[in-house]
DOZABA-435293 format. One record per residue (C-alpha): residue number from 1; y, z, x; residue in three letters. Coordinates in steps of 0.05 Angstrom, whole numbers, plus 5000, padded with zeros to 4 digits. Example, Ala and Ser with C-alpha at 12.3 -4.5 7.8 and 13.67 -1.06 7.14 Angstrom:
// residues 2
<site i="1" north="4910" up="5156" east="5246" aa="ALA"/>
<site i="2" north="4979" up="5143" east="5273" aa="SER"/>
END
This chain:
// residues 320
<site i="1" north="6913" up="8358" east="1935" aa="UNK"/>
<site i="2" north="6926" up="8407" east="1988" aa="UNK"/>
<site i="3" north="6895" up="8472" east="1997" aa="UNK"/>
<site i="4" north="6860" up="8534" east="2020" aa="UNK"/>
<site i="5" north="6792" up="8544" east="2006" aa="UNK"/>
<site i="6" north="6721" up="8579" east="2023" aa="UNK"/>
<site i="7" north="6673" up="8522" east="2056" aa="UNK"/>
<site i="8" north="6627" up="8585" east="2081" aa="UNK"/>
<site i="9" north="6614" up="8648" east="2082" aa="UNK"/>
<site i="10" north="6596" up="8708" east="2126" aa="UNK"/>
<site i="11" north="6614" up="8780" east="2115" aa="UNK"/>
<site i="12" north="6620" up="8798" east="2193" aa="UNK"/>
<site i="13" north="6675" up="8752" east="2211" aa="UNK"/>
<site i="14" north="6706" up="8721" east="2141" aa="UNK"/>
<site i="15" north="6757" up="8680" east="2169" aa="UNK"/>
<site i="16" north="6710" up="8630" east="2196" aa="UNK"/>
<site i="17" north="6701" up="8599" east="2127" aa="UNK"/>
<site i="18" north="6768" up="8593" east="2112" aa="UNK"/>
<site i="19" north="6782" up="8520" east="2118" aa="UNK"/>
<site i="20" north="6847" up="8477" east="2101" aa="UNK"/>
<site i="21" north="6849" up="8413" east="2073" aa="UNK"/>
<site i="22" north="6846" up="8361" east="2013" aa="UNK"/>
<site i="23" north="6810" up="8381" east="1949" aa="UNK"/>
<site i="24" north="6803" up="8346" east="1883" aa="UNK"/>
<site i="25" north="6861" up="8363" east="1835" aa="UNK"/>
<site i="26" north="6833" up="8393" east="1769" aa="UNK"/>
<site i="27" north="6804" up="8357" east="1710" aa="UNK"/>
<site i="28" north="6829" up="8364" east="1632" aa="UNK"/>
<site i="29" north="6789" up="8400" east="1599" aa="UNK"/>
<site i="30" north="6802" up="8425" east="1522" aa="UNK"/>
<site i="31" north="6830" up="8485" east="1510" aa="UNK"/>
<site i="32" north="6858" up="8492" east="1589" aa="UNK"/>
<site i="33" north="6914" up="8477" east="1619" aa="UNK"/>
<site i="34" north="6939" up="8458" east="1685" aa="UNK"/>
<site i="35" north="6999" up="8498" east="1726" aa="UNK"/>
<site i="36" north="7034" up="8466" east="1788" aa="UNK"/>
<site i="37" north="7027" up="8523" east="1836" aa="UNK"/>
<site i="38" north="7096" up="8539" east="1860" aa="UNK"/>
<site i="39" north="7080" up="8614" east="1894" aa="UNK"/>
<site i="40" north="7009" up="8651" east="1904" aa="UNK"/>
<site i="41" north="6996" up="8706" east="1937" aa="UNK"/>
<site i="42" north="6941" up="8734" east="1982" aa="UNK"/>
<site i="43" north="6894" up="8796" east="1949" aa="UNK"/>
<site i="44" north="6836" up="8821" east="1991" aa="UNK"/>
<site i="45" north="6795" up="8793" east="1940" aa="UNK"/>
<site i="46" north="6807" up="8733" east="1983" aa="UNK"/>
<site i="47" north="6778" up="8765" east="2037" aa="UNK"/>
<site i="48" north="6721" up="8797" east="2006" aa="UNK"/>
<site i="49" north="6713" up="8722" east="1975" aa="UNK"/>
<site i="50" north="6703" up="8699" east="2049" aa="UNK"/>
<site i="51" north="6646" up="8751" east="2062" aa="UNK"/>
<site i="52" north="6606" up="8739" east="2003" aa="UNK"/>
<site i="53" north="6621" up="8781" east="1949" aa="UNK"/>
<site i="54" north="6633" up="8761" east="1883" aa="UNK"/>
<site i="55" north="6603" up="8690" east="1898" aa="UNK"/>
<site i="56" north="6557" up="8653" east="1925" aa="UNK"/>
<site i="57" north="6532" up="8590" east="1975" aa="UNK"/>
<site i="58" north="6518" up="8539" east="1906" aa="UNK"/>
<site i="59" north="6597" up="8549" east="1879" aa="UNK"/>
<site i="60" north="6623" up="8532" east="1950" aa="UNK"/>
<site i="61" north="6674" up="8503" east="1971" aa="UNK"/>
<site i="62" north="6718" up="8548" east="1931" aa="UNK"/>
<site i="63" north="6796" up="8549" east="1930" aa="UNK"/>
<site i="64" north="6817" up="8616" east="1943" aa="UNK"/>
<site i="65" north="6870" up="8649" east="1915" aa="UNK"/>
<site i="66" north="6873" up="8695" east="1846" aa="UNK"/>
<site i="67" north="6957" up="8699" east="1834" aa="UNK"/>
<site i="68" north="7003" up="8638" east="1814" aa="UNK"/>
<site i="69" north="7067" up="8632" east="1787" aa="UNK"/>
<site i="70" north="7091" up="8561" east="1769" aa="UNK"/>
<site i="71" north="7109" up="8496" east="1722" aa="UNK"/>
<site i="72" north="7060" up="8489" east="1663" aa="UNK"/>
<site i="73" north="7051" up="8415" east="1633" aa="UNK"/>
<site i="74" north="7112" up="8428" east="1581" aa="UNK"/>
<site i="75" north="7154" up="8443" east="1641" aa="UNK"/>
<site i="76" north="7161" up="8519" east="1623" aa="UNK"/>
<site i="77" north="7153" up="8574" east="1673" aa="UNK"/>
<site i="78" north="7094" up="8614" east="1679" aa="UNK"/>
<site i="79" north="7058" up="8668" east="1702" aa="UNK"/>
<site i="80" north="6979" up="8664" east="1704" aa="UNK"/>
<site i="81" north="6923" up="8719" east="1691" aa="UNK"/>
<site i="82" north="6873" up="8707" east="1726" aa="UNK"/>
<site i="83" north="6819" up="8740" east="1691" aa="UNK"/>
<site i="84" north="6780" up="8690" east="1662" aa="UNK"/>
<site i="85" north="6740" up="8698" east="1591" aa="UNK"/>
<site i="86" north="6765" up="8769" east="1574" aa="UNK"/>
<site i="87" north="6769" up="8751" east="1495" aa="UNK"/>
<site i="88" north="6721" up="8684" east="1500" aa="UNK"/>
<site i="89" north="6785" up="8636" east="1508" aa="UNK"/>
<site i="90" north="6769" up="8570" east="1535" aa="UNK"/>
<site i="91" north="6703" up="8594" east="1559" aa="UNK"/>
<site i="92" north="6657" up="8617" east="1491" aa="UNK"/>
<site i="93" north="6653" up="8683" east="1467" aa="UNK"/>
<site i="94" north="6575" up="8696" east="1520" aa="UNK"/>
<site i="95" north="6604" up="8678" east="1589" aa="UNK"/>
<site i="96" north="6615" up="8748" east="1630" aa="UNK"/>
<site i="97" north="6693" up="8759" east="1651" aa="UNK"/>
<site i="98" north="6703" up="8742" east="1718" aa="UNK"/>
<site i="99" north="6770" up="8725" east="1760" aa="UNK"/>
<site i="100" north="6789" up="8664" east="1796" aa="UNK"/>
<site i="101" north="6755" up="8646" east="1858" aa="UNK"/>
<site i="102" north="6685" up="8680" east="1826" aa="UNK"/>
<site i="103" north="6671" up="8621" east="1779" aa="UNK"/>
<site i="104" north="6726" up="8576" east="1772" aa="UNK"/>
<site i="105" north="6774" up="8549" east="1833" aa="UNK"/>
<site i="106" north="6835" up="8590" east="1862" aa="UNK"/>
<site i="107" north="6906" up="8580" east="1857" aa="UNK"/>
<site i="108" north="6919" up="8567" east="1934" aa="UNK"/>
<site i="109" north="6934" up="8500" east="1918" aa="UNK"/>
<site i="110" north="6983" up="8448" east="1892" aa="UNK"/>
<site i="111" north="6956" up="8461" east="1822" aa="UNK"/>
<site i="112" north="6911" up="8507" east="1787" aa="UNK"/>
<site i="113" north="6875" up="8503" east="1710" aa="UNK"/>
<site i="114" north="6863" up="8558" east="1670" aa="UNK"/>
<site i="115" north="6849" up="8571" east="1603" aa="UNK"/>
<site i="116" north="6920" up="8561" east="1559" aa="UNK"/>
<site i="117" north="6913" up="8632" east="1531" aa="UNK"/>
<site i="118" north="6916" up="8659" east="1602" aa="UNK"/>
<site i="119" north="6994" up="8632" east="1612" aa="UNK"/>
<site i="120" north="7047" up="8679" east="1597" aa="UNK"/>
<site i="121" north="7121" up="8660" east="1596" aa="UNK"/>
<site i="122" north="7154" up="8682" east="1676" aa="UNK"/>
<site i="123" north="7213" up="8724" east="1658" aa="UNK"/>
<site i="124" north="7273" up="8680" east="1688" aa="UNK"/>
<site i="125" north="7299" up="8750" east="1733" aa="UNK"/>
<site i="126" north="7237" up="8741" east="1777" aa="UNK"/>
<site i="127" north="7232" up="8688" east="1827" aa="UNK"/>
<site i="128" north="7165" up="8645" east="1829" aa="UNK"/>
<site i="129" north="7144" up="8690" east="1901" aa="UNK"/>
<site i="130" north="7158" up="8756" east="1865" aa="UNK"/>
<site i="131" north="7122" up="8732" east="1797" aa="UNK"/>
<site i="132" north="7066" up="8711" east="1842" aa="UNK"/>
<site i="133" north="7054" up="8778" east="1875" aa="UNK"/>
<site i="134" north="7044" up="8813" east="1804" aa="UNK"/>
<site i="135" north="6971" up="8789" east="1771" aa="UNK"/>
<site i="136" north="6926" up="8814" east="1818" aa="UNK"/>
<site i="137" north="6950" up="8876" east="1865" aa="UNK"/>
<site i="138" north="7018" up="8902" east="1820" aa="UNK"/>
<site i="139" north="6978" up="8894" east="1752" aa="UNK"/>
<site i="140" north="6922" up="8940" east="1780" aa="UNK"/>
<site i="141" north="6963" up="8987" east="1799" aa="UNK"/>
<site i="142" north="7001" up="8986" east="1736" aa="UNK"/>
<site i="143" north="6940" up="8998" east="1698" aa="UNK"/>
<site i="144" north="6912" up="9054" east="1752" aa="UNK"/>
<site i="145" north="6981" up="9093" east="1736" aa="UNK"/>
<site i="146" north="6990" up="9090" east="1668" aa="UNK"/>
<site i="147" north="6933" up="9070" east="1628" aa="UNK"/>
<site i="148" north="6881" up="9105" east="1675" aa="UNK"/>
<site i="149" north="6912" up="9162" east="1703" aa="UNK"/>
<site i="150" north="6949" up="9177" east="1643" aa="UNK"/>
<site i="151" north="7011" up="9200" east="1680" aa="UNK"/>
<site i="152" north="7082" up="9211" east="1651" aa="UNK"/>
<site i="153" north="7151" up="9225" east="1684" aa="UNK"/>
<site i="154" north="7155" up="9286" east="1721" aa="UNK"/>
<site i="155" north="7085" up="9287" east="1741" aa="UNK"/>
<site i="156" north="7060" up="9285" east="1816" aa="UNK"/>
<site i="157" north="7010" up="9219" east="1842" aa="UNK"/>
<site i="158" north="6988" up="9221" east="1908" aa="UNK"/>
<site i="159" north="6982" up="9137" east="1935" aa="UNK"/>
<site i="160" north="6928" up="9147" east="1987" aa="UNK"/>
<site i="161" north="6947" up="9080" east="2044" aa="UNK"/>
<site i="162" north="7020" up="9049" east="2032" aa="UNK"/>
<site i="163" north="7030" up="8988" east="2061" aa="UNK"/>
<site i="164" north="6963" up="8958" east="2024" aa="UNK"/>
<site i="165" north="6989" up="8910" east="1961" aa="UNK"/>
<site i="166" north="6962" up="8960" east="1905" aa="UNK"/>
<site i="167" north="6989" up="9019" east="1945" aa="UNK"/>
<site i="168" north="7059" up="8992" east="1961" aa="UNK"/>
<site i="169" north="7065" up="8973" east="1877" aa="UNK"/>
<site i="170" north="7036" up="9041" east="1856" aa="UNK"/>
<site i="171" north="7095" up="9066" east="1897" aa="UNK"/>
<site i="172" north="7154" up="9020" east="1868" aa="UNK"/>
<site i="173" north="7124" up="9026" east="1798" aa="UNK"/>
<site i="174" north="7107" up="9106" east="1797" aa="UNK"/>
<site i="175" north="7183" up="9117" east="1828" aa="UNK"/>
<site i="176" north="7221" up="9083" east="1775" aa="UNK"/>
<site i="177" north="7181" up="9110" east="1721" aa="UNK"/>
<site i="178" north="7197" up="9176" east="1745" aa="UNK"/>
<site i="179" north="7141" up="9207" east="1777" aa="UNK"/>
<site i="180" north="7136" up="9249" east="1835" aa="UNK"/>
<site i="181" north="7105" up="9207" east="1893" aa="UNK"/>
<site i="182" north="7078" up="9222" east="1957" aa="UNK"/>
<site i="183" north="7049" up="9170" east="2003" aa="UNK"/>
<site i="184" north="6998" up="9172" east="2067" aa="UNK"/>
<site i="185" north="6992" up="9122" east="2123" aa="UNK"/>
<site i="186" north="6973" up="9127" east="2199" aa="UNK"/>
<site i="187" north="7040" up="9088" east="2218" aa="UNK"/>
<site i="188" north="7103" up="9119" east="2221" aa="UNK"/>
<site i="189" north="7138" up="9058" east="2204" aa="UNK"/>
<site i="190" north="7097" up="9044" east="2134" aa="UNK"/>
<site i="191" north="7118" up="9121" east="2126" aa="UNK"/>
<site i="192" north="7184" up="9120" east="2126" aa="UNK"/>
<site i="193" north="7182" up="9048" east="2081" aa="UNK"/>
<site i="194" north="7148" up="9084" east="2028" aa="UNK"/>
<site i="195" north="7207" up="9126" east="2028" aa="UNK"/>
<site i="196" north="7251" up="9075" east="2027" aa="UNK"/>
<site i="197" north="7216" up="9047" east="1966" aa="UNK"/>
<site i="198" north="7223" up="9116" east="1929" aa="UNK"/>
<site i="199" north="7169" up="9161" east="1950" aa="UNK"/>
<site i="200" north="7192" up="9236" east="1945" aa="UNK"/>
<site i="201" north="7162" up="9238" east="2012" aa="UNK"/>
<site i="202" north="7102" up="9203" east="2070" aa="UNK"/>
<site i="203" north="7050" up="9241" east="2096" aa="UNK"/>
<site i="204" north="6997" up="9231" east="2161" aa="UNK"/>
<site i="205" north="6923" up="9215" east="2125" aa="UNK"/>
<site i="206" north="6902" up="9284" east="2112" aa="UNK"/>
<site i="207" north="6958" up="9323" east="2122" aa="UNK"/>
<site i="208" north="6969" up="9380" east="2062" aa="UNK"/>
<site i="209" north="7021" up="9358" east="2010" aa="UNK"/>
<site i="210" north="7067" up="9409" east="1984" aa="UNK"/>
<site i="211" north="7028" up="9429" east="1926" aa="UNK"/>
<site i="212" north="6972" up="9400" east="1889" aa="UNK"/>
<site i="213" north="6979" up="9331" east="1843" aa="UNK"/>
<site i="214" north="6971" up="9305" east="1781" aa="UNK"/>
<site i="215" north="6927" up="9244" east="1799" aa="UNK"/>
<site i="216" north="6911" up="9215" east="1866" aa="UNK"/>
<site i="217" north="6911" up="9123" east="1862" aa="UNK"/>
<site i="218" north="6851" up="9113" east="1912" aa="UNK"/>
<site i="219" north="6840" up="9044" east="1952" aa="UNK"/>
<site i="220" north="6814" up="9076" east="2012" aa="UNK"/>
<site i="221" north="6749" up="9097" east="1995" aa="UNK"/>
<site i="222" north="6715" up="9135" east="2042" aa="UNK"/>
<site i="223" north="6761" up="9145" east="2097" aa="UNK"/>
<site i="224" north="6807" up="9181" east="2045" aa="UNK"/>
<site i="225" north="6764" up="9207" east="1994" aa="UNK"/>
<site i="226" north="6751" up="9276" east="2016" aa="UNK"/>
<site i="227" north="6833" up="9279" east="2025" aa="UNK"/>
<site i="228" north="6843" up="9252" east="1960" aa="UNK"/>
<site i="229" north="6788" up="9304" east="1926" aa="UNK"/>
<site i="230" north="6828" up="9368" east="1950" aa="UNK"/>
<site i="231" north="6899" up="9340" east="1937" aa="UNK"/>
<site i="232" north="6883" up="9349" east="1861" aa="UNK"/>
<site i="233" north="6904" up="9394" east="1809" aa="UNK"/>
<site i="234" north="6850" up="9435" east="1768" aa="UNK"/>
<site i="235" north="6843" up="9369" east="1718" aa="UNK"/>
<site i="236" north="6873" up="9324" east="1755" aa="UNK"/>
<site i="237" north="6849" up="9255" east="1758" aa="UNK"/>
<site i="238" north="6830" up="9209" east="1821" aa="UNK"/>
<site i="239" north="6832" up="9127" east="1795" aa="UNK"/>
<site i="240" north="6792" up="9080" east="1851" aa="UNK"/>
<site i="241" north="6807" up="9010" east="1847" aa="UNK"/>
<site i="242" north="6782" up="8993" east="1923" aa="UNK"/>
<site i="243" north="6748" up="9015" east="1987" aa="UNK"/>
<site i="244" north="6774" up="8980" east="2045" aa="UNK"/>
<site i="245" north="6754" up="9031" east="2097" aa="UNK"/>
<site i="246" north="6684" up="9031" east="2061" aa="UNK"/>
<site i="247" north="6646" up="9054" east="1985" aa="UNK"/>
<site i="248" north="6599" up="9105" east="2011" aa="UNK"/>
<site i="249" north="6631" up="9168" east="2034" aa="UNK"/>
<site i="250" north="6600" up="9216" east="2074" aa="UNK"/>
<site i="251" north="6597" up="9280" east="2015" aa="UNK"/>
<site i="252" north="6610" up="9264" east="1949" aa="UNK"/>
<site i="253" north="6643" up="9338" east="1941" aa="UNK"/>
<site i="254" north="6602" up="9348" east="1867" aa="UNK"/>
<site i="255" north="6612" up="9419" east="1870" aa="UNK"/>
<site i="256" north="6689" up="9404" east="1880" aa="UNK"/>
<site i="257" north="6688" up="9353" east="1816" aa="UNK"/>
<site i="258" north="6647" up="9391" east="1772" aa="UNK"/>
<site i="259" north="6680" up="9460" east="1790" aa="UNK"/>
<site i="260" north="6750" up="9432" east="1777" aa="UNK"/>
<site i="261" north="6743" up="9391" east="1724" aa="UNK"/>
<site i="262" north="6766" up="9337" east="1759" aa="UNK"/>
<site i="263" north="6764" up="9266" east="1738" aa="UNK"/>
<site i="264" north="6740" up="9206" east="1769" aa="UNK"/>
<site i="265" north="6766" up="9145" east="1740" aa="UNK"/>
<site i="266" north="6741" up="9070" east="1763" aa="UNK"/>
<site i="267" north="6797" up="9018" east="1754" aa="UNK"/>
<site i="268" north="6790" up="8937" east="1761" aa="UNK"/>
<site i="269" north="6859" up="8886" east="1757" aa="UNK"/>
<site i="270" north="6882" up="8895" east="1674" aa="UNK"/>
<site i="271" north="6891" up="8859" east="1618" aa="UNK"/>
<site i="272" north="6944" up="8801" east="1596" aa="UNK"/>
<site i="273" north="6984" up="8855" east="1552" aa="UNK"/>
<site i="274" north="6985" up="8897" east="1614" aa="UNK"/>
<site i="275" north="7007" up="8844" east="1654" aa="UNK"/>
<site i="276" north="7060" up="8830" east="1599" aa="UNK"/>
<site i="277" north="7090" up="8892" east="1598" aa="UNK"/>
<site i="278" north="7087" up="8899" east="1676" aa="UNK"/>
<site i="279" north="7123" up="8828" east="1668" aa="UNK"/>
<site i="280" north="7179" up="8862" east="1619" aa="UNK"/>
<site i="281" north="7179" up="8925" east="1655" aa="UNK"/>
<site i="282" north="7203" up="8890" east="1721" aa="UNK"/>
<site i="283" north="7251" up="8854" east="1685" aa="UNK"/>
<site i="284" north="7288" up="8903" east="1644" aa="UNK"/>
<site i="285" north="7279" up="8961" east="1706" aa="UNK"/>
<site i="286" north="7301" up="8917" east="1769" aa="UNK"/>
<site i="287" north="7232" up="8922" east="1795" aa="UNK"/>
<site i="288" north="7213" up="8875" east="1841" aa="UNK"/>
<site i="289" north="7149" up="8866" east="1884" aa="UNK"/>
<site i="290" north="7160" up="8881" east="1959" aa="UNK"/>
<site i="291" north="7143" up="8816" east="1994" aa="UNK"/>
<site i="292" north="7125" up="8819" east="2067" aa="UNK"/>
<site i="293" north="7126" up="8752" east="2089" aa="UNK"/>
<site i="294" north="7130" up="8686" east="2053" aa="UNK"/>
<site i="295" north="7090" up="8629" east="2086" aa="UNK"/>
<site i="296" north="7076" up="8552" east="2073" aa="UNK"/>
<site i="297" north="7004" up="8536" east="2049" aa="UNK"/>
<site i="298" north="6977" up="8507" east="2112" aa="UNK"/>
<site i="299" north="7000" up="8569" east="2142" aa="UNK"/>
<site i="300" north="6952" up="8604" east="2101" aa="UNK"/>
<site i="301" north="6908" up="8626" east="2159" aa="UNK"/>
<site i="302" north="6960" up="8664" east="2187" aa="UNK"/>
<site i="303" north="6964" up="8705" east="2131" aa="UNK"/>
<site i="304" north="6896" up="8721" east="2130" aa="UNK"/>
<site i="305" north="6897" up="8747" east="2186" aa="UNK"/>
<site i="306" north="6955" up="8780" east="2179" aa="UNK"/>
<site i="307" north="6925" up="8821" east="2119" aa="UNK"/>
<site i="308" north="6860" up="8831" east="2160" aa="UNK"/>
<site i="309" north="6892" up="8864" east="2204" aa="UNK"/>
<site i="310" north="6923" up="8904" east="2166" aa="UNK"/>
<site i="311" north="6988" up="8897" east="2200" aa="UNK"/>
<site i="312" north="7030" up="8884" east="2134" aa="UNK"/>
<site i="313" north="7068" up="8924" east="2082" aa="UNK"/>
<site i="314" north="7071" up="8893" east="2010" aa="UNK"/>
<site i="315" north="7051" up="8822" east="1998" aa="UNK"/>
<site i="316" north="7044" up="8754" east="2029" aa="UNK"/>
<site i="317" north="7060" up="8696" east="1994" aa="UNK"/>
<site i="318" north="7039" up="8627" east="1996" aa="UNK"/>
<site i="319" north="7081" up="8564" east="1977" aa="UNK"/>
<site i="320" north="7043" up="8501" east="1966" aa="UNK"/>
END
């Protein structure tokens, strides 16, 4: 079967293991179950796949790709979650919970297996590209908001980047819950999208918001983090799910945590009753994920690079 996979991998210059090409289709195996890939789309866990992390040289080559929406064996529609032996399904209650790509091969492909728990029925308002988009990016930012930030309506979230796949759904999903959101980005254009998409209003990185928030969703990392320290509230709470522009900041502000009572709240993808309800929630609300280009499998590379360079807003999608 066709697909996109890791054949190498090198943490200056990623793309150079990214190869396209035939790969075995998947084997039966009890207790899994295999999807025909109809949409998957691209996370910069691909990317950090590429580089190294998360994997190593004896599991290559590894299809890439965490999200799939598609046709399961009994012809029904599906999502998948792609976190693999959160509760011991299919795997045995002592392997560690990892995601697809780490251990087991990606869904950039014309099929993917998974464990059968890790299906869940695709609600028939979605499309296949826009149930695609929502297991890895929109399901982390679903939990960020409102399992760790804690947030209700009315309240104020600061969504440090927009344009990035987390930030863009932290947007959609914090504005038709009813919160106050404000947005940052160096482009203009990604500025006044985020607006579009329901942000109370878009803000130059660093600028000073109009009064203090809530909670601040953090993907930055250390380009923002000092920003994202001083936007908060006396209690408020900063959740960090990523650090594109790097992990190690240059001051850790302490004195600025401790002194404010501030929270710092580490946040990683969600579980399959998160996803659920993020499922449900999109349904019943009109959500739907913001798509920025939709793309033909061995177009893949193209994407890539397209979400290297940062020059996207929302997600890209991959059709087998």
């Amino acid at each position: 079967m066709f697909a996109a996979y890791a054949e190498s991998l090198d943490f200056a210059e990623p793309l150079k293991g990214l190869a396209l090409g035939e790969r075995p289709a998947p084997q039966a195996r009890p207790g899994w179950i295999t999807v025909t890939v109809k949409a998957a789309s691209l996370n910069h866990h691909d990317l950090w796949t590429l580089r190294g992390i998360g994997i190593t040289e004896d599991r290559l080559p590894m299809i890439l790709g965490c999200d799939a929406a598609g046709i399961d064996e009994d012809g029904n529609e599906v999502v998948v979650h792609s976190v693999i032996g959160a509760t011991g399904h299919g795997v045995g209650p002592r392997e560690p919970q990892t995601i697809l790509t780490e251990r087991y091969q990606g869904a950039f492909a014309e099929q993917v297996t998974v464990p059968a728990w890790n299906v869940l029925p695709k609600p028939a308002e979605l499309s296949f590209e826009e149930a695609a988009c929502l297991p890895t990016a929109w399901l982390t930012a679903y939990r960020m908001l409102f399992t760790n930030a804690g947030v209700r309506p009315g309240d104020s979230v600061l969504v440090q980047g927009a344009g990035g796949g987390v930030a863009t759904a932290a947007i959609v999903l914090g504005s038709a819950a009813g919160l106050r959101v404000y947005a940052t980005s160096r482009s203009e254009e990604k500025r006044a999208r985020a607006v579009e998409l329901g942000a109370t209003d878009a803000f130059e990185p660093g600028a000073r918001l109009p009064h203090r928030v809530d909670a601040v969703i953090e993907t930055v990392g250390a380009a923002t983090w000092s920003h994202s320290l001083k936007c908060l509230r006396r209690g408020g709470t900063l959740v960090i799910s990523g650090a594109t522009s790097g992990d190690r900041p240059e001051h850790a502000e302490l004195t600025r945590i401790f002194f404010l009572e501030l929270r710092v709240v580490g946040s990683t993808m969600g579980s399959k009753d998160e996803l659920a309800d993020l499922l449900s929630f999109c349904a019943v609300k009109g959500v739907r994920p913001v798509i920025d280009e939709v793309l033909p499998l061995d177009r893949a590379r193209q994407g890539f690079e397209k979400m290297a360079a940062g020059d996207l807003f929302g997600k890209v999608v991959l059709k087998p």
